[in-house]
PDBQT receptor file of N, H, CA, C and O in Angstrom, charges set to zero:
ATOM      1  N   UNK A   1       0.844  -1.193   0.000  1.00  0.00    +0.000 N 
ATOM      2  CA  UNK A   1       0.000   0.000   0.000  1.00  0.00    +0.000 C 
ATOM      3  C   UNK A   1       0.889   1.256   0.000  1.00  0.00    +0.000 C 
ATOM      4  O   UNK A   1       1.739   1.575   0.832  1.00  0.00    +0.000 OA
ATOM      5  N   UNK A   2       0.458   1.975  -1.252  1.00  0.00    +0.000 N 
ATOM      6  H   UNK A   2      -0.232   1.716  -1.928  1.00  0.00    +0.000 HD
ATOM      7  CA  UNK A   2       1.320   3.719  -0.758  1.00  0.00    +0.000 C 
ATOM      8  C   UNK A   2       1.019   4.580   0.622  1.00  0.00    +0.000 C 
ATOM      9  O   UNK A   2       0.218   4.415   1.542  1.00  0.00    +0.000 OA
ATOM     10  N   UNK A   3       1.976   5.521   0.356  1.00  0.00    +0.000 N 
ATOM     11  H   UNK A   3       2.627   5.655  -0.392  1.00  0.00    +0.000 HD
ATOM     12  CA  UNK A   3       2.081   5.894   1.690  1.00  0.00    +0.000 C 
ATOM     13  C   UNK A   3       0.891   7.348   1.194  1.00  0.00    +0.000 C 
ATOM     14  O   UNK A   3       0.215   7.289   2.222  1.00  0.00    +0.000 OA
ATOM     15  N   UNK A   4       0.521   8.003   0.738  1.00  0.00    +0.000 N 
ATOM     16  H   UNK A   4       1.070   8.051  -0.096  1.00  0.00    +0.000 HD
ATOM     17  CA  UNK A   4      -0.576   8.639   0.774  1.00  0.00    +0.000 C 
ATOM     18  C   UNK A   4      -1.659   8.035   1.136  1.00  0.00    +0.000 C 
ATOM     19  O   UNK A   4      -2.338   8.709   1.911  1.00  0.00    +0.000 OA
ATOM     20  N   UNK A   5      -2.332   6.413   0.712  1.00  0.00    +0.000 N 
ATOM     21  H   UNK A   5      -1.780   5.865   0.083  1.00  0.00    +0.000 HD
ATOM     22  CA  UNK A   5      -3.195   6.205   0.502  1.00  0.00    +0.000 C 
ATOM     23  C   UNK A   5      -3.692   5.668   1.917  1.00  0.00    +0.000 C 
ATOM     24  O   UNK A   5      -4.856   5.669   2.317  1.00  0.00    +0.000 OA
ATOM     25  N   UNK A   6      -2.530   5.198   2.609  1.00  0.00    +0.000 N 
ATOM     26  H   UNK A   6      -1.584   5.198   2.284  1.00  0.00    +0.000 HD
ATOM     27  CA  UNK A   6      -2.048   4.913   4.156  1.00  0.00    +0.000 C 
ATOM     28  C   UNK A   6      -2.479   6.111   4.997  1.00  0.00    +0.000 C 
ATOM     29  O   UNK A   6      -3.228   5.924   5.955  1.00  0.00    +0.000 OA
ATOM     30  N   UNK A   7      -2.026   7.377   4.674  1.00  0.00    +0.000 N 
ATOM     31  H   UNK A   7      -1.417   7.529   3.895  1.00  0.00    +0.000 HD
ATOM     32  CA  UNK A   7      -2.077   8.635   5.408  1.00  0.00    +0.000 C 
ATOM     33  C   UNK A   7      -3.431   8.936   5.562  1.00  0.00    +0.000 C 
ATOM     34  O   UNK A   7      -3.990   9.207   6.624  1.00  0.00    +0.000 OA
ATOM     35  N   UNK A   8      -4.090   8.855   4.096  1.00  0.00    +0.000 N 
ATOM     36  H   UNK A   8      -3.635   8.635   3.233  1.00  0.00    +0.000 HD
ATOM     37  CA  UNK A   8      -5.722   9.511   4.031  1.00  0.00    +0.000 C 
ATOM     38  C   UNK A   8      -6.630   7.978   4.799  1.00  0.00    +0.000 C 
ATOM     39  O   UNK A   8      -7.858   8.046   4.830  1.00  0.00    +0.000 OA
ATOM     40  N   UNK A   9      -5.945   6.710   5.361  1.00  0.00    +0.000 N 
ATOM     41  H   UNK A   9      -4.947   6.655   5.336  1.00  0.00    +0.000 HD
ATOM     42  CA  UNK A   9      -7.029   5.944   5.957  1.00  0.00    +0.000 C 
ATOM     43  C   UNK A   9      -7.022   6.395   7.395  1.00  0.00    +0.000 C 
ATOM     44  O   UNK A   9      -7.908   6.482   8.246  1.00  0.00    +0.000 OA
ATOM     45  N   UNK A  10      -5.374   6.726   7.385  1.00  0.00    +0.000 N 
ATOM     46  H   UNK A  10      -4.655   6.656   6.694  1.00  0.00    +0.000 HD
ATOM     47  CA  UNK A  10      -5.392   7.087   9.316  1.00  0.00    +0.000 C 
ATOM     48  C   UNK A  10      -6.084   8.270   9.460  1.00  0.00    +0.000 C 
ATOM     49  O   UNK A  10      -6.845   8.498  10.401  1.00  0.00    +0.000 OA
ATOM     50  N   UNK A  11      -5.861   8.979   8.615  1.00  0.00    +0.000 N 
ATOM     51  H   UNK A  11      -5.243   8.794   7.851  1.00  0.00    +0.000 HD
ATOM     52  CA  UNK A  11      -6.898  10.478   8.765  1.00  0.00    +0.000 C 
ATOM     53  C   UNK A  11      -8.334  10.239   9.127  1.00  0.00    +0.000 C 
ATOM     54  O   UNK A  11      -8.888  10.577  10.173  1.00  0.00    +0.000 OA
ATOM     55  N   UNK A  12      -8.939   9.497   7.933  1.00  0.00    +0.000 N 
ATOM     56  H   UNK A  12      -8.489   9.222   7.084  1.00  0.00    +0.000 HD
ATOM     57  CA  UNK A  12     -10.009   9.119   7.815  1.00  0.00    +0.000 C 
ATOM     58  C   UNK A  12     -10.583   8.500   9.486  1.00  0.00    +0.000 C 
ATOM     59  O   UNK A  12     -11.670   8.780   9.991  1.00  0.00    +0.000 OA
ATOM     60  N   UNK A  13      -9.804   7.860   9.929  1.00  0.00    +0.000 N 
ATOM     61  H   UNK A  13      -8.921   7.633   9.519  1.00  0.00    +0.000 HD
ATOM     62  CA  UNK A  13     -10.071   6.563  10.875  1.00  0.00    +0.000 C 
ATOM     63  C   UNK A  13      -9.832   7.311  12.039  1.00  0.00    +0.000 C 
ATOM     64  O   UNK A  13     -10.544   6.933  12.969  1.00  0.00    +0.000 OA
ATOM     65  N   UNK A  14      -8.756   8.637  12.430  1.00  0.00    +0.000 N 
ATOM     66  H   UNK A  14      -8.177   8.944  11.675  1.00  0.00    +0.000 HD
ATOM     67  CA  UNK A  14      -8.804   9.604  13.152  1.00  0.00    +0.000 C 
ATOM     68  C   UNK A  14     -10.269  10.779  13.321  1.00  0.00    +0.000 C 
ATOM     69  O   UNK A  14     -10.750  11.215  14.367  1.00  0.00    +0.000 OA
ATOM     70  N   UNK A  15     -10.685  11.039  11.944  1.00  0.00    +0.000 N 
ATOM     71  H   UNK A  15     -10.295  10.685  11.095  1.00  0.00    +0.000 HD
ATOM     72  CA  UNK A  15     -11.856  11.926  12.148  1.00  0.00    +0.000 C 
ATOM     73  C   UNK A  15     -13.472  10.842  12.553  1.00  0.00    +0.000 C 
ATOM     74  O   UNK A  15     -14.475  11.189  13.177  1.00  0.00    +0.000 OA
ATOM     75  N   UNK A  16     -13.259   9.952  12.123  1.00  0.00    +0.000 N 
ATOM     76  H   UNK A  16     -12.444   9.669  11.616  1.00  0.00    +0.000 HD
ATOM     77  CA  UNK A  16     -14.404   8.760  12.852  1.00  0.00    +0.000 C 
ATOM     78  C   UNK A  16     -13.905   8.762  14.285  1.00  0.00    +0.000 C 
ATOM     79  O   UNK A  16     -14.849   9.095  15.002  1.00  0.00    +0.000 OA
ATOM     80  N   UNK A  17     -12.958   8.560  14.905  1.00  0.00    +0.000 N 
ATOM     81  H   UNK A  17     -12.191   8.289  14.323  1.00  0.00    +0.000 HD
ATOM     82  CA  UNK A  17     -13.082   8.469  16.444  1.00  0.00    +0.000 C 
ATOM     83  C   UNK A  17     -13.546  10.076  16.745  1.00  0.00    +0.000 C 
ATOM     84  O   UNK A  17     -14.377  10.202  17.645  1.00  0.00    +0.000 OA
ATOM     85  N   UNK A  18     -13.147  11.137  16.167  1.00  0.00    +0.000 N 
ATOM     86  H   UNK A  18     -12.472  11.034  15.437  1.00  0.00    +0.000 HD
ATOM     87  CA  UNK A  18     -13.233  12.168  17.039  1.00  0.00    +0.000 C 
ATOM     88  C   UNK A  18     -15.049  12.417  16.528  1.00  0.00    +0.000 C 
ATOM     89  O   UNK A  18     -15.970  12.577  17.330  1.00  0.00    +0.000 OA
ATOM     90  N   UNK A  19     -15.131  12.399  15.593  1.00  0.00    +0.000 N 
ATOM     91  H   UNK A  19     -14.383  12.269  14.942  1.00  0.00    +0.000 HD
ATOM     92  CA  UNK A  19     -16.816  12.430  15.590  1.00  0.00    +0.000 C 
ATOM     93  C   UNK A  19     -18.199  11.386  16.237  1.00  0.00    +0.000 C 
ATOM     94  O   UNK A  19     -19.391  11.694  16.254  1.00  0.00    +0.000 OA
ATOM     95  N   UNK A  20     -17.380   9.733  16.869  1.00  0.00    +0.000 N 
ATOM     96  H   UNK A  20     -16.412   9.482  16.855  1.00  0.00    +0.000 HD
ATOM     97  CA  UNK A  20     -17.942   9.001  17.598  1.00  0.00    +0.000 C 
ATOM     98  C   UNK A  20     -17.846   9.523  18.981  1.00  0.00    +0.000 C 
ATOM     99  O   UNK A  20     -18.811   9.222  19.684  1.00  0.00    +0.000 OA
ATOM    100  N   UNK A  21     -16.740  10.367  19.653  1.00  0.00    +0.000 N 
ATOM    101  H   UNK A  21     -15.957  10.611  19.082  1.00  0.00    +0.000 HD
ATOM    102  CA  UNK A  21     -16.717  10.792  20.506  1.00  0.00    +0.000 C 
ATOM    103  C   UNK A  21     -17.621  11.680  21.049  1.00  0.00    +0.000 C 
ATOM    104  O   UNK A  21     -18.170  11.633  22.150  1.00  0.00    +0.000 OA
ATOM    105  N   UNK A  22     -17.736  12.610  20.040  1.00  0.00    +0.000 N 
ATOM    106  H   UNK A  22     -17.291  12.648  19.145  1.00  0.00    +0.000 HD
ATOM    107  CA  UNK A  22     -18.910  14.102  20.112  1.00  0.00    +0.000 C 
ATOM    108  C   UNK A  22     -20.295  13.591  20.124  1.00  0.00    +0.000 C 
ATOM    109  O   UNK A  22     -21.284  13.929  20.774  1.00  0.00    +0.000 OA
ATOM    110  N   UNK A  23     -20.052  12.486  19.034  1.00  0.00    +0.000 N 
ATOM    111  H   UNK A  23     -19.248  12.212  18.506  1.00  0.00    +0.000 HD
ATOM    112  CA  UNK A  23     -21.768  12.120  19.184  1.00  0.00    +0.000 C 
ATOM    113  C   UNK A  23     -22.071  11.087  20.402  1.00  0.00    +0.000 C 
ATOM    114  O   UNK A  23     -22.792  11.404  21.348  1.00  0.00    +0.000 OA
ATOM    115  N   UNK A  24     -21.434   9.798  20.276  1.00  0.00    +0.000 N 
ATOM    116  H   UNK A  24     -20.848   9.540  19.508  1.00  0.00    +0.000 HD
ATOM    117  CA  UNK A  24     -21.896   8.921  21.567  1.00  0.00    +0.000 C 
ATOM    118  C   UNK A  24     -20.734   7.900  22.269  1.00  0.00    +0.000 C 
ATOM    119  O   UNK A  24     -20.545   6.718  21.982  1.00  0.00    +0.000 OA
ATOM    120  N   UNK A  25     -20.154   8.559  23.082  1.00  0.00    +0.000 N 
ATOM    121  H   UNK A  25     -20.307   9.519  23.315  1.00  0.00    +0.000 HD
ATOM    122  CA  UNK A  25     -18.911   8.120  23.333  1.00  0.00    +0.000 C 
ATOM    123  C   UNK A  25     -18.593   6.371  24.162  1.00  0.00    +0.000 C 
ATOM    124  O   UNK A  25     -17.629   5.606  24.171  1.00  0.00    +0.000 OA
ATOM    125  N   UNK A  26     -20.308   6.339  24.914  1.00  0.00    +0.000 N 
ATOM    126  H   UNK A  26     -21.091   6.960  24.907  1.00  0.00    +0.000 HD
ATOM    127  CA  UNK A  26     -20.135   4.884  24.848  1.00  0.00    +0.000 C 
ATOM    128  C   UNK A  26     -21.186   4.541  24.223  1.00  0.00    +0.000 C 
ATOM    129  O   UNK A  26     -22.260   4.406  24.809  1.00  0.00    +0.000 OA
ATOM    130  N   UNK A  27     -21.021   4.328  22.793  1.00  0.00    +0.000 N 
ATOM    131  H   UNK A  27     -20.148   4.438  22.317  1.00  0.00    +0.000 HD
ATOM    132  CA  UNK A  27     -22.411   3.276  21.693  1.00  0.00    +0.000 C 
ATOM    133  C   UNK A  27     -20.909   2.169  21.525  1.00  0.00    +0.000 C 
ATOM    134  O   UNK A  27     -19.890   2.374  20.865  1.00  0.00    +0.000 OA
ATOM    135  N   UNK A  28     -21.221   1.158  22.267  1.00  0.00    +0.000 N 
ATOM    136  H   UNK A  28     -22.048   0.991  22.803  1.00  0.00    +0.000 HD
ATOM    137  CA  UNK A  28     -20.893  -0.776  21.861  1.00  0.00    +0.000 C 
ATOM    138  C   UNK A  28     -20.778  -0.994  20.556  1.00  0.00    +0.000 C 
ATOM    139  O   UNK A  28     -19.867  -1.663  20.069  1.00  0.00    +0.000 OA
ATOM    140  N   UNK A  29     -21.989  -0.267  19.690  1.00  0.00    +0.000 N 
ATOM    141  H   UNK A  29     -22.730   0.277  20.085  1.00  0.00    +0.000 HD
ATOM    142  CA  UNK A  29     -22.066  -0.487  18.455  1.00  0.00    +0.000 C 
ATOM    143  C   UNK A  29     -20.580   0.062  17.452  1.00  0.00    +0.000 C 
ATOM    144  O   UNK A  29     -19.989  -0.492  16.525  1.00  0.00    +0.000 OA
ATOM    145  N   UNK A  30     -20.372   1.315  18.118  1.00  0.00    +0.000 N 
ATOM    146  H   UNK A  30     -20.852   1.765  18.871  1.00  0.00    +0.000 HD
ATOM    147  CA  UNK A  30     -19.771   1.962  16.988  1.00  0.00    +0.000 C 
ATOM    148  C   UNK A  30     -18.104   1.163  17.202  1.00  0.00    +0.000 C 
ATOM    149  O   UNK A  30     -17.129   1.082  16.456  1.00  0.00    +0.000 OA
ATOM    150  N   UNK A  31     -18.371   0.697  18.504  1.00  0.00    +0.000 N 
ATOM    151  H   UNK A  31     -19.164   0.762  19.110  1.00  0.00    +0.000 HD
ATOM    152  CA  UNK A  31     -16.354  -0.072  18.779  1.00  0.00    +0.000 C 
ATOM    153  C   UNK A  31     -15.925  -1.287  17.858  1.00  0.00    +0.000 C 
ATOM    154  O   UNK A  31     -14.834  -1.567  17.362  1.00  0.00    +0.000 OA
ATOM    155  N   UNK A  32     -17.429  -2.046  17.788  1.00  0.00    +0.000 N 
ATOM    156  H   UNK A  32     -18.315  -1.818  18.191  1.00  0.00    +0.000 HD
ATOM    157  CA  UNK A  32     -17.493  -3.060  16.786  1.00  0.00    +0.000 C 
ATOM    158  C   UNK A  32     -17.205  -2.554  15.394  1.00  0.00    +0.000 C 
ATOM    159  O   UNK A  32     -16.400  -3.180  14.705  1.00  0.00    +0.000 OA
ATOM    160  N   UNK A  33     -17.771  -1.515  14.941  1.00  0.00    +0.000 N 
ATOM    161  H   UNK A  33     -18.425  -1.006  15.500  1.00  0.00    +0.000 HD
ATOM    162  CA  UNK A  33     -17.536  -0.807  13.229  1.00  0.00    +0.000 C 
ATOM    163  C   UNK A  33     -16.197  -0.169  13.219  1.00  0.00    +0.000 C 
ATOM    164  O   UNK A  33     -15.556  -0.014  12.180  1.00  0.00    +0.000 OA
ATOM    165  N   UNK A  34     -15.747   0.233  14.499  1.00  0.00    +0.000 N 
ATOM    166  H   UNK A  34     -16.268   0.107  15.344  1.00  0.00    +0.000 HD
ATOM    167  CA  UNK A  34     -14.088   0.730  14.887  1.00  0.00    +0.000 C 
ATOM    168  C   UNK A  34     -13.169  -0.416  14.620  1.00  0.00    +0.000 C 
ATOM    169  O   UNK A  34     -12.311  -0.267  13.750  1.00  0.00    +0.000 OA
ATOM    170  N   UNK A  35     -13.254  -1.552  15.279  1.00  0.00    +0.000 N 
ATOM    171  H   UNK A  35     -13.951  -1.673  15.986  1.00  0.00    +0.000 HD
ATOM    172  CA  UNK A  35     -12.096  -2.469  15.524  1.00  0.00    +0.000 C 
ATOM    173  C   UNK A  35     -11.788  -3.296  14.659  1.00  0.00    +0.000 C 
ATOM    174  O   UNK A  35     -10.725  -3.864  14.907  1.00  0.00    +0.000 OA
ATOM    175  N   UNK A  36     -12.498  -3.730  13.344  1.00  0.00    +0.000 N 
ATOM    176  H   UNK A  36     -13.362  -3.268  13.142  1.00  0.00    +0.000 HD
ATOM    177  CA  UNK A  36     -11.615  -3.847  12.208  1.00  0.00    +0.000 C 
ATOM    178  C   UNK A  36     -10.921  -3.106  11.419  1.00  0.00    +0.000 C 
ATOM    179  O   UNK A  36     -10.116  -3.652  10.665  1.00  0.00    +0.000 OA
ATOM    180  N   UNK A  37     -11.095  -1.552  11.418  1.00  0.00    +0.000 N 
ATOM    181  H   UNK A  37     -11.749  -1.109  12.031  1.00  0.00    +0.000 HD
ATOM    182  CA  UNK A  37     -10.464  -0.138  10.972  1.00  0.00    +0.000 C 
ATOM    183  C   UNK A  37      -8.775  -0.199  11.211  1.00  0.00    +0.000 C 
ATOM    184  O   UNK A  37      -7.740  -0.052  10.561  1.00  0.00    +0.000 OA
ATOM    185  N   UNK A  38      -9.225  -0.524  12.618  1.00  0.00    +0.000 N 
ATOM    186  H   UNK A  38     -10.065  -0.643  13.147  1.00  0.00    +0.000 HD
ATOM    187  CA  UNK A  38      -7.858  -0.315  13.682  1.00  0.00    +0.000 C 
ATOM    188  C   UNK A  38      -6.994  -1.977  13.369  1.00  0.00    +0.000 C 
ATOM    189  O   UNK A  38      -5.849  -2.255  13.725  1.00  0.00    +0.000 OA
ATOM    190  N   UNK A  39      -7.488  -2.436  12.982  1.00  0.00    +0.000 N 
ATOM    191  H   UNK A  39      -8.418  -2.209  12.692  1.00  0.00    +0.000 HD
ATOM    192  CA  UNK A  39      -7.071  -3.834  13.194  1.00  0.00    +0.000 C 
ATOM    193  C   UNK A  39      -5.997  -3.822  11.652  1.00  0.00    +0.000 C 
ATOM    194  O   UNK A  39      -4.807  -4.117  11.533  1.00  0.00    +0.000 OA
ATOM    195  N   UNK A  40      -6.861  -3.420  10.774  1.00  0.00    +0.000 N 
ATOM    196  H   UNK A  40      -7.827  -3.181  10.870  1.00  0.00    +0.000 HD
ATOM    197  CA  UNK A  40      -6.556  -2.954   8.844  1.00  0.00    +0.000 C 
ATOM    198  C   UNK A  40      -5.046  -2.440   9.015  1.00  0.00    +0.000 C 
ATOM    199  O   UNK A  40      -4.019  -2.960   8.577  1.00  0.00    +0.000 OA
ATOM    200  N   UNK A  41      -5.226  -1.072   9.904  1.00  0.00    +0.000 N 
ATOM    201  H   UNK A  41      -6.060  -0.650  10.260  1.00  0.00    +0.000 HD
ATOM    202  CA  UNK A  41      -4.176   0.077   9.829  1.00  0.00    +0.000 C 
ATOM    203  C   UNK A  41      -2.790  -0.654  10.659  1.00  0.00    +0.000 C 
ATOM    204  O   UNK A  41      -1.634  -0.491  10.269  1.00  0.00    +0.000 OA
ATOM    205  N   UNK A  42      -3.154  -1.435  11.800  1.00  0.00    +0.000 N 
ATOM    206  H   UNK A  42      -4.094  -1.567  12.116  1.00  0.00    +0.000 HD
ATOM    207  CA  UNK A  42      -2.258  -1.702  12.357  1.00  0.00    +0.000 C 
ATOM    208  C   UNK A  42      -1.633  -3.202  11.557  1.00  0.00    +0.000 C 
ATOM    209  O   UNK A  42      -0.441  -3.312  11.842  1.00  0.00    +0.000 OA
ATOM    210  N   UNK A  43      -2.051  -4.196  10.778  1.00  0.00    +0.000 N 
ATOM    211  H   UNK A  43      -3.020  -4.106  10.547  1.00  0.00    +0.000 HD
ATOM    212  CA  UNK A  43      -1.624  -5.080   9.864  1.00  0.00    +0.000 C 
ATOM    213  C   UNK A  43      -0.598  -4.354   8.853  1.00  0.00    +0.000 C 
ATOM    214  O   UNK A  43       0.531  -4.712   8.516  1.00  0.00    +0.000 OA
ATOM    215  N   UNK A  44      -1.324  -3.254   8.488  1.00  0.00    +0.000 N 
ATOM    216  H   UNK A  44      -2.241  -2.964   8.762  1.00  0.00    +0.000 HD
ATOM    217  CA  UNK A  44      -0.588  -2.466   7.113  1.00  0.00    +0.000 C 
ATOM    218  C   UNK A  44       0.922  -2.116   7.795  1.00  0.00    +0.000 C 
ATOM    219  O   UNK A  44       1.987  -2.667   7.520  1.00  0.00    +0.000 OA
ATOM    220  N   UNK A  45       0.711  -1.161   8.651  1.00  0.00    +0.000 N 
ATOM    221  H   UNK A  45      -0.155  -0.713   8.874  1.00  0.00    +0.000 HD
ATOM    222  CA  UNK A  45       2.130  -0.649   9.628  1.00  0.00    +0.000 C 
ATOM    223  C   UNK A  45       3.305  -1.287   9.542  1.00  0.00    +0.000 C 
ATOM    224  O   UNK A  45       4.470  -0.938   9.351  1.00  0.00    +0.000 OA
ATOM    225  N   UNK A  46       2.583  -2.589   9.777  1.00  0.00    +0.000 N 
ATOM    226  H   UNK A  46       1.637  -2.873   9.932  1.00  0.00    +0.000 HD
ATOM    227  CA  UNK A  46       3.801  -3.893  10.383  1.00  0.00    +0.000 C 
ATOM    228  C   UNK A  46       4.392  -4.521   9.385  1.00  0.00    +0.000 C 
ATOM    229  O   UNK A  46       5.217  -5.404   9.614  1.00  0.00    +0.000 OA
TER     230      UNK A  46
C-alpha cells in the first residue's frame, strides 16, 4: 500500500473516532464498526 493512501485511511479513521466521541462516546455499536479499521491500519504498519 502507498504511503498517501495509508495517510488519508489514518486520517479518515482519526476523524471517525473524534466524531464518535462528540456524538456517543459509549455506543458498543460503533467499537465493533471501529475495531476492524484499527485492526486494517495496524496489519498495514507492520
Amino acid at each position: 500500500m502507498n504511503k498517501k493512501l495509508r495517510l488519508f485511511l489514518s486520517l479518515l479513521l482519526v476523524l471517525l473516532l473524534i466524531y464518535a466521541f462528540i456524538v456517543s462516546p459509549y455506543n458498543p455499536l460503533f467499537l465493533l464498526l471501529l475495531a476492524p479499521g484499527l485492526f486494517a491500519i495496524y496489519k498495514v504498519k507492520k
